[in-house]
C-alpha positions in Angstrom: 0.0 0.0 0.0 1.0 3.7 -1.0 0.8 5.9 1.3 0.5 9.8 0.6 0.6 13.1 2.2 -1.6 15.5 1.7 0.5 18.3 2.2 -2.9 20.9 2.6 -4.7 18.2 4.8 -1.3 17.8 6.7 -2.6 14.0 6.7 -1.1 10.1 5.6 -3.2 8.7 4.0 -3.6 4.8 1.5 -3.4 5.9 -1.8 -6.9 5.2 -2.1 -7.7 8.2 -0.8 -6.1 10.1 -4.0 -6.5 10.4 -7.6 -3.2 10.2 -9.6 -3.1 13.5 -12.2 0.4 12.6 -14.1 3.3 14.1 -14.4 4.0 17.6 -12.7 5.6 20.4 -14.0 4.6 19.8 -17.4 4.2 23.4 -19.1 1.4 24.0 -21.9 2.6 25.1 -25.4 2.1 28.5 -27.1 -1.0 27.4 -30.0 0.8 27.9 -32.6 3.7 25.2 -31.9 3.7 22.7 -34.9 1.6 19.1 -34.1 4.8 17.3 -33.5 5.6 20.0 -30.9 1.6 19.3 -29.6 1.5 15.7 -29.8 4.7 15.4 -27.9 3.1 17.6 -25.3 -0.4 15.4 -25.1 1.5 11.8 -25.6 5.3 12.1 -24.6 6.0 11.8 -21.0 9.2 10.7 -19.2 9.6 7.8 -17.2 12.4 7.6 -15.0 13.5 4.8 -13.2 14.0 6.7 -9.9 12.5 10.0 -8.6 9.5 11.1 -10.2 7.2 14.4 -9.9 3.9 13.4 -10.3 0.4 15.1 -9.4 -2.4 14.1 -7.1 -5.3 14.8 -6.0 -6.5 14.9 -2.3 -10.4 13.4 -4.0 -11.8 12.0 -0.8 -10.5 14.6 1.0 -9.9 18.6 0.7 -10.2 17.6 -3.2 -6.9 19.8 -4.0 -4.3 18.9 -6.0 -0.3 18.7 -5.0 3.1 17.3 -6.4 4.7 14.7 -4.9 8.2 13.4 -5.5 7.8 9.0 -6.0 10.6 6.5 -6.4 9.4 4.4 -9.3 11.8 1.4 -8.5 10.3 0.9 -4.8 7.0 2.6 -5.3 7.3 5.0 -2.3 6.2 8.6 -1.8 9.3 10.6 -1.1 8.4 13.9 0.0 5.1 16.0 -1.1 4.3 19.8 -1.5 1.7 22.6 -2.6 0.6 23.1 -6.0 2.4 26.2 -7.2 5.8 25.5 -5.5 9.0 24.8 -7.0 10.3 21.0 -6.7 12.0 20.5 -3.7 16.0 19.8 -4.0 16.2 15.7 -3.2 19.5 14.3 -2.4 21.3 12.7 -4.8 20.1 15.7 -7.2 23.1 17.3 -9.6 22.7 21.2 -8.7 
């Protein structure tokens, strides 16, 4: 079982309290971008074997939505924060 901070709540929680959103910090294209440019925004996402930012959302709960920072090899919430706020320095990170 995953569990997940809510960091508005302030609460753990199962995961079955959340909603997964995908990947955070993924920034919309200007319009006019050519359709590869679009497609790779709508289709191509990363997928790291390691630390991940993805989004959530709190949906049985204070409904908002956060980032949260998930080791894909062990499946483990790392660290969590507010929508809006820059991804948190993990160790290990190259600066």
């Amino acid at each position: 079982m995953i569990l997940i901070h809510c960091p508005y709540c302030d609460e753990t929680l199962p995961e079955a309290e959340f909603t997964y959103a995908g990947e955070a910090h993924v920034v919309r294209p200007d319009p006019s971008v050519s359709d590869e440019t679009w497609r790779d925004f709508l289709y191509i996402r990363s997928n790291p074997k390691g630390p991940h930012a993805e989004r959530w959302r709190h949906a049985h709960g204070c409904g908002r939505y956060f980032n949260a920072i998930r080791d894909t090899v062990s499946d483990r919430v790392l660290t969590t924060y507010k929508a809006g706020e820059s991804k948190p320095v993990l160790p290990g990170d190259v600066k």
